[in-house]
N, C-alpha and C positions, 0 to 999 in steps of 0.2 A: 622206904627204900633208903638205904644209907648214900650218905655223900661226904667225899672230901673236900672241903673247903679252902683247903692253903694256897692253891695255884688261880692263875686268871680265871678260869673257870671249871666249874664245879665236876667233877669226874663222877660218877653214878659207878652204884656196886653192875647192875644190869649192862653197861659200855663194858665194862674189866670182864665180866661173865664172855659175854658176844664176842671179844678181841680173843680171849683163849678158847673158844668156841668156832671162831675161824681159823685155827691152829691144825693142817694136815697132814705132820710130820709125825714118827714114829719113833723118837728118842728123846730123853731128858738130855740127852750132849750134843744135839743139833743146836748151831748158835750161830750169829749175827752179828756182825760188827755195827757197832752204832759210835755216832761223834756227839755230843752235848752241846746242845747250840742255847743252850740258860744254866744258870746255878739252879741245883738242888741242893737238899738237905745234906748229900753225899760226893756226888759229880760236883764239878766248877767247869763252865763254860768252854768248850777244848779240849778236854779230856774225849779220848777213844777208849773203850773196851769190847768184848764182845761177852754177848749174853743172848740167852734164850728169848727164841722169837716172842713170847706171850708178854715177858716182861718188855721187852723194844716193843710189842702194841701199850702196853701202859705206860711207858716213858713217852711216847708218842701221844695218847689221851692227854696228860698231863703238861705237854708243850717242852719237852726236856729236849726230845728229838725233831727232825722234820723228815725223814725216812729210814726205811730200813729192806734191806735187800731183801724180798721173800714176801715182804709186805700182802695184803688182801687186796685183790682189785675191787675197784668200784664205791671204796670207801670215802667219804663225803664228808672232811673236816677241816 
């Protein structure tokens, strides 16, 4: 099973699978506003944009985010 290693902790291909897997929207232009609460490679800390919910569950994995409107209930991170 592939893993990214850059962030505190390790993102698994199988989490990224499951987070667009909980995805029950019916558009690629369904989108979510998210705020950056860490630097990434791309984002800095305070930046807002809005993006597609499956990508806000892997900023979310990754610790970039801490929520996002739409979110999956019952998720345990």
């Amino acid at each position: 099973m592939a893993e990214e290693t850059k962030g505190a902790k390790a993102i698994t291909t199988n989490e990224i699978v499951k987070s667009q897997a909980s995805y029950k929207g019916n558009s690629q232009s369904d989108l979510v506003e998210i705020t950056i609460v860490k630097d990434g490679s791309f984002y800095k800390k305070g930046d807002k944009d809005k993006v597609h919910p499956t990508t806000a569950a892997i900023f979310k994995a990754k610790g970039l985010i801490d929520s996002y409107k739409g979110e999956p209930k019952g998720e345990t991170k």
